[in-house]
C-alpha positions in Angstrom: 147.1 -82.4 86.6 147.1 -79.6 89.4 143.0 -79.1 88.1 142.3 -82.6 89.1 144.3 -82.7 92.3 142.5 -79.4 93.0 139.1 -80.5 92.1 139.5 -83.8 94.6 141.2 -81.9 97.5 137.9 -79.9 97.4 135.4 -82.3 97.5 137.3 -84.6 100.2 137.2 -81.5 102.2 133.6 -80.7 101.1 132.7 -83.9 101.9 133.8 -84.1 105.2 132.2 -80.9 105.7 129.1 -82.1 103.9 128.8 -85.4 105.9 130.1 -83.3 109.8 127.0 -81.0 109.4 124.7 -83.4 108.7 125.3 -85.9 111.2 125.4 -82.7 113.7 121.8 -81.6 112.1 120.2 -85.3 112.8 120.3 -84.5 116.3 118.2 -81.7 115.8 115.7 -82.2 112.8 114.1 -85.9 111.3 116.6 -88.1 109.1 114.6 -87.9 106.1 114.6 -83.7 106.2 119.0 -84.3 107.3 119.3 -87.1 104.5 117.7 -84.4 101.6 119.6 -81.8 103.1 122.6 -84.1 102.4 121.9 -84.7 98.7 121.4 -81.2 97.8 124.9 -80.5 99.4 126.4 -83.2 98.1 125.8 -81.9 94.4 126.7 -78.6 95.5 129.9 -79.9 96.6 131.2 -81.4 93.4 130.1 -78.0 91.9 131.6 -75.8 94.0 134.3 -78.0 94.0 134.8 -78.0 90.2 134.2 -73.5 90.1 136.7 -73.3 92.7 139.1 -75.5 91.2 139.0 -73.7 87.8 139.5 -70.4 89.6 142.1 -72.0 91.7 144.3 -73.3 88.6 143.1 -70.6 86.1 146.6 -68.9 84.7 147.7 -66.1 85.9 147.5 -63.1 83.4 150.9 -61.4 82.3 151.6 -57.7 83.0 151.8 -55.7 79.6 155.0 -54.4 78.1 156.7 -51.7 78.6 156.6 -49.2 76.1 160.4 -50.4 75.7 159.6 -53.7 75.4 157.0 -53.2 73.0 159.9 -51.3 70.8 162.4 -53.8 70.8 159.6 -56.4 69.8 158.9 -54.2 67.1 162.2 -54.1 65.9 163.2 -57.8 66.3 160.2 -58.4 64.3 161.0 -55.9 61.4 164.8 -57.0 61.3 163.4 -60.5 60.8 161.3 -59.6 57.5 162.5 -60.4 54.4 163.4 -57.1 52.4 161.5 -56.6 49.3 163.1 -54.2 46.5 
C-alpha cells in the first residue's frame, strides 16, 4: 500500500510540475514544440515516478550479527536438533 501511495504522490507532484513548466515554456517557444515537450515529460513522469517509488519503499537492509548473536543462534539451533545415537 505505501508503493502505490508513493507512486501517485509522485506523479501528482510531477504533474503539476510537468504541466507549470510547460504552460511557462508556451510563452516562449510554439504550442506544438511546448505540447511534444509535454508528452515526453509526461511519460518521464510516471517513470520516474514509479523508480523513485521503488527506491522510496525498498526495505531497509538489517545490520549483521554480532559475533554474539551469531553464537547464541548457533546454539539455539543445535539444542533444537534431534539427538541421534
Amino acid at each position: 500500500m505505501a508503493l502505490l501511495l508513493a507512486f501517485f504522490t509522485f506523479v501528482v507532484v510531477g504533474q503539476i510540475a510537468n504541466v507549470a513548466a510547460c504552460l511557462a515554456l508556451e510563452k516562449i517557444y510554439p504550442g506544438a514544440l511546448t505540447l511534444a515537450i509535454f508528452f515526453v515529460l509526461w511519460a518521464a513522469v510516471f517513470w520516474g515516478s514509479w523508480r523513485l517509488a521503488l527506491k522510496v519503499t525498498e526495505p531497509r537492509a538489517r545490520a549483521p550479527a554480532s559475533p554474539e548473536q551469531q553464537l547464541i543462534i548457533a546454539l539455539s539451533t543445535a539444542l533444537q536438533l534431534p539427538i541421534v545415537a
